[in-house]
C-alpha positions as MATLAB code, in Angstrom:
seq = 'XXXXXXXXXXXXXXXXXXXXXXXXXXXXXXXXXXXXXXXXXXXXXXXXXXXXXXXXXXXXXXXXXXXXXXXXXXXXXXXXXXXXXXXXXXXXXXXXXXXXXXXXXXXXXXXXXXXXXXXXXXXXXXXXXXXXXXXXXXXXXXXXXXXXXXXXXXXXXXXXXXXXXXXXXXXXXXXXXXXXXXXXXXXXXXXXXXXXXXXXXXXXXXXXXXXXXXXXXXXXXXXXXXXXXXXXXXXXXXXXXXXXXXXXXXXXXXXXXXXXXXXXXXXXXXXXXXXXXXXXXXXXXXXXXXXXX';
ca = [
      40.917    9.757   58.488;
      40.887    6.154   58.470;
      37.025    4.485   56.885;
      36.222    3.626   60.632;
      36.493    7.107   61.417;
      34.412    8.337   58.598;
      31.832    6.117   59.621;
      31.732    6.885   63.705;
      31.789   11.024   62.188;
      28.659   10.122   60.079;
      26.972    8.087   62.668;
      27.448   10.767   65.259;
      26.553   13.867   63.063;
      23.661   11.718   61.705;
      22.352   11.233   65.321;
      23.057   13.844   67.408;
      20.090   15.764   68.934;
      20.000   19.483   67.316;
      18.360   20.827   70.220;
      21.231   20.336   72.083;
      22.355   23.878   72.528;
      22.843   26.637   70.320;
      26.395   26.195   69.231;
      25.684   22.803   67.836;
      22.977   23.965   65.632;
      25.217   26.275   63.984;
      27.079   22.830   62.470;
      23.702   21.800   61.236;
      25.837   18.685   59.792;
      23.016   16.592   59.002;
      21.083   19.133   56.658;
      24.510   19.969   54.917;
      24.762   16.474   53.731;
      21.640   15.954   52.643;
      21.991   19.358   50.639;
      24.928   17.947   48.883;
      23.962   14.574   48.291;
      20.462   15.910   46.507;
      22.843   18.546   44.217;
      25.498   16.146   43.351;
      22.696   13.560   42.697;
      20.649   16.115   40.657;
      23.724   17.120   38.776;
      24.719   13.580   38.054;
      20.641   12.210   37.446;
      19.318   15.121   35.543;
      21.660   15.465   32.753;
      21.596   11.746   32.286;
      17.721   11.784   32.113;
      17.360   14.476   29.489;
      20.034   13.009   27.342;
      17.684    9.990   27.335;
      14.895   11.700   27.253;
      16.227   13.370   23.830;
      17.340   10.221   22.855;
      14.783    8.270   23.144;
      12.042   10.711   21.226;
      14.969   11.010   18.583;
      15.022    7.514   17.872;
      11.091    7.408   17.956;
      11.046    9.912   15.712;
      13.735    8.684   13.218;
      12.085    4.968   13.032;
       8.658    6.609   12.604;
      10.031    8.198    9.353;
      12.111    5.728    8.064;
       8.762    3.274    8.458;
       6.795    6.192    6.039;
       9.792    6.742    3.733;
      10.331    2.691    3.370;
       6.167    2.458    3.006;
       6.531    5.216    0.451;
       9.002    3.484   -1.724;
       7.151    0.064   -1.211;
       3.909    1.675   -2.583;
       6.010    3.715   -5.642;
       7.602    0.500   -6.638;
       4.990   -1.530   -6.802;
       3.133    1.088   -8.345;
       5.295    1.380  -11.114;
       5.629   -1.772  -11.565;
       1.541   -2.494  -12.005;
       1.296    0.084  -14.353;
       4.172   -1.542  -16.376;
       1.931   -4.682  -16.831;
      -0.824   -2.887  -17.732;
       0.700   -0.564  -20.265;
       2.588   -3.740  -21.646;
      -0.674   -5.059  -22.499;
      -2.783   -2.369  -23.739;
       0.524   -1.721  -26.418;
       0.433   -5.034  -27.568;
      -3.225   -4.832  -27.819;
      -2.590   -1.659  -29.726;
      -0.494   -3.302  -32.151;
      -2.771   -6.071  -32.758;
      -5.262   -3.352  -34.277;
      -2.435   -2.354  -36.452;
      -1.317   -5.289  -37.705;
      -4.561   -6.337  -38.672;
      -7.947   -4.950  -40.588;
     -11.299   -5.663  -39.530;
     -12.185   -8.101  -41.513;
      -9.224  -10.329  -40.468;
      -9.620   -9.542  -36.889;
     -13.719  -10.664  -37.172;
     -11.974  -14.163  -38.292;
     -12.281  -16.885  -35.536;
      -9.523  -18.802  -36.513;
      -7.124  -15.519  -36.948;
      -8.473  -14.141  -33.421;
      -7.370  -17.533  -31.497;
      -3.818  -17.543  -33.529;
      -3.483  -13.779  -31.933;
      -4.277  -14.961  -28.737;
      -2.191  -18.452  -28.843;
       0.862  -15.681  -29.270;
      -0.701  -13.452  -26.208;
      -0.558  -16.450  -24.349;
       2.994  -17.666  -25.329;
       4.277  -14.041  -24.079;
       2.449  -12.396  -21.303;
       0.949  -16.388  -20.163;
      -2.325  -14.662  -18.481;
      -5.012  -14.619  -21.428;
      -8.395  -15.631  -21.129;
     -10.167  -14.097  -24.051;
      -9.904  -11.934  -26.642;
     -12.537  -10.420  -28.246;
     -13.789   -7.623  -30.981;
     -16.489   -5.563  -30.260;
     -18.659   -3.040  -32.356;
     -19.184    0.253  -31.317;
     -22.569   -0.451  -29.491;
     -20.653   -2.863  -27.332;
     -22.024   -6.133  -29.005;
     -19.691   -8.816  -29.364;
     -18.821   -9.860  -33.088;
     -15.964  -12.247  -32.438;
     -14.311  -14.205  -29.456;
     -11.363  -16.568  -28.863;
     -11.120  -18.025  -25.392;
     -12.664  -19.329  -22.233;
     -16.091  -18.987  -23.526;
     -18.132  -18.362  -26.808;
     -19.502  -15.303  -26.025;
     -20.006  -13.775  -29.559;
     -23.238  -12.329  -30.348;
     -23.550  -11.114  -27.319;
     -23.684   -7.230  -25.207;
     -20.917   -7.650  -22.845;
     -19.569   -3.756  -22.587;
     -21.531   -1.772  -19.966;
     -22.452    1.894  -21.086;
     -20.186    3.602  -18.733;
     -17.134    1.806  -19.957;
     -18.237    2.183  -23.660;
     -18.584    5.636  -23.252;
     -14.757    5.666  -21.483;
     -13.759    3.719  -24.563;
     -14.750    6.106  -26.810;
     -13.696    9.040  -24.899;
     -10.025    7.851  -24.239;
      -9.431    5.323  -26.651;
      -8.402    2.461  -24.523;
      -9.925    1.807  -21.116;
      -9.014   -0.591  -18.346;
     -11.898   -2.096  -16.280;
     -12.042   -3.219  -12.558;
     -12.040   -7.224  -12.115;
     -14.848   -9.201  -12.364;
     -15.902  -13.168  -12.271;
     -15.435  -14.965  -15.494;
     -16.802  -17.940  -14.123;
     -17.409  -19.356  -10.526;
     -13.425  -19.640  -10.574;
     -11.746  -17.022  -12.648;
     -11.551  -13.649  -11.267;
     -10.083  -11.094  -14.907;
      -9.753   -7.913  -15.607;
      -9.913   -6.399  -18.863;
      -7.900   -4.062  -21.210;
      -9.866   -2.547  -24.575;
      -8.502   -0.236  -27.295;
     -10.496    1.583  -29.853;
      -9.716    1.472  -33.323;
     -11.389    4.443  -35.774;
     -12.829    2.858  -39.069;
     -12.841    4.836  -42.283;
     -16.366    5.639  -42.238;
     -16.130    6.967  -38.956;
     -17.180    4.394  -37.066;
     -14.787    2.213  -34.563;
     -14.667   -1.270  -32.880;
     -13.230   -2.437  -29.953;
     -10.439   -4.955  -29.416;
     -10.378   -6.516  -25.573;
      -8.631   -8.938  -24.042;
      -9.688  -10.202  -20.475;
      -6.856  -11.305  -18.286;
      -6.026  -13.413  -15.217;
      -5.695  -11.411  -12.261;
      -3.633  -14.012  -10.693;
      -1.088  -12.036  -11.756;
      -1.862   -9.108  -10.358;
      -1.792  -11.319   -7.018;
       1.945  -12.323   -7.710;
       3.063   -9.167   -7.933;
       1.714   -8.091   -4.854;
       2.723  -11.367   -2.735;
       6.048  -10.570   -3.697;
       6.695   -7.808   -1.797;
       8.673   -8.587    1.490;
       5.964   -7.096    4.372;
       5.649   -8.389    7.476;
       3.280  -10.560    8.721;
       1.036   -7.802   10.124;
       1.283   -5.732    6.993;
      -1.703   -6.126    4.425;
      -1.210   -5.057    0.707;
      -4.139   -4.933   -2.157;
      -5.973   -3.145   -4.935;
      -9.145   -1.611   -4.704;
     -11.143    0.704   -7.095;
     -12.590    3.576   -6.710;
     -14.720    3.055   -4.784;
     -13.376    1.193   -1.927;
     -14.233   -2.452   -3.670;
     -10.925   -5.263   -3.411;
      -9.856   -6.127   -6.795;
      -7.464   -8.639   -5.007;
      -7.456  -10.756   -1.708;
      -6.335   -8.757    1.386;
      -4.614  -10.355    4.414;
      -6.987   -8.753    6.792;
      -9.930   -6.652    5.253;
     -11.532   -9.258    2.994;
     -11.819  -10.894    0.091;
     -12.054  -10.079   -3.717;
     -15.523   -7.820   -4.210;
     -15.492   -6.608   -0.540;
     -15.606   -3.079    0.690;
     -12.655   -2.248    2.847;
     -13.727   -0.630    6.211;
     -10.972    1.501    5.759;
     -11.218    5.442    4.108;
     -10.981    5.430    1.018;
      -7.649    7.885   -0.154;
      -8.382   11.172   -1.874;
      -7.215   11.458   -5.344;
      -3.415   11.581   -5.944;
      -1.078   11.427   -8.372;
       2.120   11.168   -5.965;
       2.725    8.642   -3.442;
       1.294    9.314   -0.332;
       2.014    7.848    2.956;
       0.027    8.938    6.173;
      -1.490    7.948    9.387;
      -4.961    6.549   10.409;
      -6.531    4.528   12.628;
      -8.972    1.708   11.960;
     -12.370    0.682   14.028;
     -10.477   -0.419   17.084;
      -8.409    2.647   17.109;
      -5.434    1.666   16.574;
      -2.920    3.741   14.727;
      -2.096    2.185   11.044;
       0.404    3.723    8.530;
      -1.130    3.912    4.971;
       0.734    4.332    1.570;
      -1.158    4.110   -1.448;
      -1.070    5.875   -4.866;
      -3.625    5.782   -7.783;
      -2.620    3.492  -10.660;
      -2.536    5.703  -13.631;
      -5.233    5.250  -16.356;
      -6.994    2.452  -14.682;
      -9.629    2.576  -12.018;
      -7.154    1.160   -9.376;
      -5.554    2.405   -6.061;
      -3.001    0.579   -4.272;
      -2.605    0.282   -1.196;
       0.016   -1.181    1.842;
      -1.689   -0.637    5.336;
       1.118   -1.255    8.130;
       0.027   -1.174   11.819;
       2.256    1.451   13.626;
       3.054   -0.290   16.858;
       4.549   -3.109   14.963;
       6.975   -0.741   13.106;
       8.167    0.917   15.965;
       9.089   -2.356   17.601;
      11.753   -2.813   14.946;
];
C-alpha cells in the first residue's frame, strides 16, 4: 500500500462513526491504534526516563562526594601544613633555651642577636621575650620595650606550666599588627622555670590560607575555640569577630559535613582542630555552587 493509501485508511478509520452498526464496532480501529501508539510510546519513553532518572541522581550524587572528599583534602592539607609552621617555631624556640643559660638569655643585646637570626629564617618576628615564672617580663627584643612588665595572662601561664610550651590565639600588638605567640618553658635547677616567647606576624598565617585555590564563593579562616576569627574571612567578618556559624565539635580527624547558615542555605563545611594550639580551621563552601561544576 502506497503512503496515499495509508493515509485515506487512517483518515477513514479515524472518522468513521462507531455507531454505525454492529459489525463495524467489532473493528474498533480507532481504539486499537491508540492502544498501540500509548504501549510502543511507553515502551520507548519509560525506559529512557528511568535511565535518566538514574543518571541524573548518580551524577548528583557522585559530584556531591567528590565536592566533600576534595573539601576534605583541602582542609587536611592545609592543616598539616599550619601545624608545620607552628611546630617549626616552637623547635627553634626550643633550641634557643638550649643553646643558651639564663643569664645570657636575660642579656638585651644577646636576646636581639637571637632574634636578628629568627628573623633572617622564618622572616615573621616581632618580639622575643623571657619571662619569669609569675609571667613578668625580664627581657625583650623587638617591636616594643615591654620589659618589666605582666604580659602572660593566668590561664596561659598555667597552660605553660602544665604542657611546657603553649601557643596563644592572636591578638593586637599595636593599632596595626595583629601576632600570635609561641612560649616554651625551661626548668631551672632550683626548680623554678622561665619562659621564652616569641610573638609572630600572623600575616603569615594569612598567606597560607590565600593560597589555596577556592572559588570565589568559598571562604577559608581560623578561629579559636570559641568561635572568635584569628584571620580575615571572605564573608563572616573580620579578625576578632564571632562567626555566625556553629562552632565544630572537637575532632582530631578531618571532618567534612553539611549545614546551613541564617538564610538557609545549604553550605559544605570541612574543618579540623590544629593540634596543640587553640585553633580550628575551617573552609565553608556553599553547596549549590559545587554542584554547578
Amino acid at each position: 500500500m502506497t503512503f496515499s493509501g495509508w493515509l485515506k485508511f487512517i483518515f477513514r478509520f479515524w472518522s468513521e462513526d462507531l455507531k454505525a452498526g454492529p459489525v463495524k464496532s467489532l473493528f474498533h480501529f480507532r481504539r486499537i491504534w491508540k492502544v498501540a501508539v500509548l504501549l510502543i510510546g511507553g515502551a520507548t519513553l519509560i525506559p529512557l526516563v528511568t535511565m535518566a532518572l538514574i543518571d541524573y541522581n548518580v551524577t548528583q550524587i557522585s559530584v556531591e562526594s567528590e565536592a566533600l572528599m576534595q573539601t576534605g583534602r583541602l582542609v587536611s592539607n592545609t592543616t598539616h601544613t599550619l601545624s608545620y609552621f607552628l611546630e617549626e617555631r616552637k623547635s627553634a624556640l626550643k633550641f634557643i633555651s638550649y643553646d643558651n643559660t639564663f643569664e645570657e638569655l636575660k642579656d638585651q643585646k644577646r636576646l636581639a642577636g637571637l632574634l636578628e637570626n629568627l628573623e633572617k629564617g622564618f622572616g615573621e618576628g616581632v618580639a622575643l621575650g623571657v619571662i619569669d615564672s609569675s609571667g613578668t617580663i625580664l627581657t625583650r627584643s623587638g617591636s616594643d620595650k615591654l620589659s618589666g612588665t605582666s604580659l602572660i595572662n593566668k590561664k596561659c601561664l598555667d597552660k605553660i606550666q602544665a604542657t611546657g610550651a603553649h601557643i596563644c590565639q592572636v591578638f593586637r600588638e599595636d593599632r596595626e599588627t595583629v601576632t600570635l605567640s609561641i612560649s616554651v618553658r625551661y626548668d631551672l635547677p632550683d626548680d623554678n622555670f622561665y619562659i621564652l616567647r616569641i610573638c609572630l606576624n600572623s600575616e603569615r598565617f594569612y598567606e597560607i590560607l590565600s593560597s589555596l585555590d577556592l572559588g570565589g564563593t568559598d571562604d577559608t579562616f581560623i578561629i579559636n575555640h570559641d568561635g572568635v576569627l584569628q584571620t580575615p574571612s571572605r564573608y563572616h567578618g573580620g579578625v576578632f569577630e564571632k562567626i555566625l556559624l556553629p562552632i565544630p565539635g572537637y575532632s582530631q580527624e578531618t571532618c567534612v559535613q553539611e549545614i546551613r547558615n541564617a538564610e538557609d542555605e545549604p553550605l559544605i563545611v570541612g574543618y579540623m582542630y590544629i593540634p596543640d594550639s587553640p585553633f580550628i580551621l575551617m573552609i565553608v563552601r556553599p553547596k549549590a555552587e559545587l554542584m554547578k561544576s
